[in-house]
N, C-alpha and C positions, 0 to 999 in steps of 0.2 A: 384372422380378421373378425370384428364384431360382428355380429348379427342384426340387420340390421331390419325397425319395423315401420310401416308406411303409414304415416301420415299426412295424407291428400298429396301434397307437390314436395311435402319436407321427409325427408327422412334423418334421424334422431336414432344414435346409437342403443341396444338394448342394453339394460342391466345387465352384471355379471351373472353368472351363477351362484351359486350358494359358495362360501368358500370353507375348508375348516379352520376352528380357531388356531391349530397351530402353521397352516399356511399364511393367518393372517397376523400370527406373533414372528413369522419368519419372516414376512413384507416388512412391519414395520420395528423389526433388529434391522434390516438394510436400510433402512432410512436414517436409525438412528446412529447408524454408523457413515452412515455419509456427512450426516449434521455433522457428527462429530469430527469427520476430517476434513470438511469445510471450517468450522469452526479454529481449528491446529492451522489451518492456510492461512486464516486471517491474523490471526495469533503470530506466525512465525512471520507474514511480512508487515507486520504493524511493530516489534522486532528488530524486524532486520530496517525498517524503514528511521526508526531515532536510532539506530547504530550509526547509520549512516549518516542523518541529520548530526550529529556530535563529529563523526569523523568530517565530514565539509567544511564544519564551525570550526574545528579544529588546524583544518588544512588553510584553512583562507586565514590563517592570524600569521600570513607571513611578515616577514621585513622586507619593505621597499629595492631593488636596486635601481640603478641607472646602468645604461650600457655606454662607459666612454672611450670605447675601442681597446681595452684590455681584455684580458681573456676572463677575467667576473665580474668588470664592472666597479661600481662603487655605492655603494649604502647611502640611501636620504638618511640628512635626518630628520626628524621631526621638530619643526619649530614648534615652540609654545606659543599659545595664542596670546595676545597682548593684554598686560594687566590695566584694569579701565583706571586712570585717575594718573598713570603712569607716561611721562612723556615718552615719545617714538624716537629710538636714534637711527 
């Protein structure tokens, strides 16, 4: 626990101690190594996240069925939309 020094009604954590500079090249190698596999998490699910986005795009280009009481159904098809200037039969 901090040490801690009073002022009036507040008290306010004290400084650290002195540290040496290879404890504080050791502190911030652990930081830099967290960056770094923060960094790889976001990497790997930004990723995995347009994998996926392309497999959904991919899964949803299905063909229509209908179900008319057979055991698969049967296929819409797709009407073409009507050419303008072209009578309707």
């Amino acid at each position: 626990m901090a040490r801690r020094s009073s002022i009036g009604a507040f008290s306010l954590p004290s400084a650290r101690g002195c540290l040496s500079p290879s404890a504080l090249a050791d502190e911030i190698e652990g930081y830099a190594r967290a960056s770094w596999f923060l960094a790889g998490a976001v990497f790997a699910s930004l990723m995995a996240m347009m994998w996926l986005t392309y497999a959904c795009l991919k899964r949803a280009d299905v063909i229509p069925y209908v179900a008319d009481g057979g055991v698969f159904g049967c296929e819409v098809r797709i009407v073409a939309p009507p050419v303008p200037g072209r009578p309707h039969s």
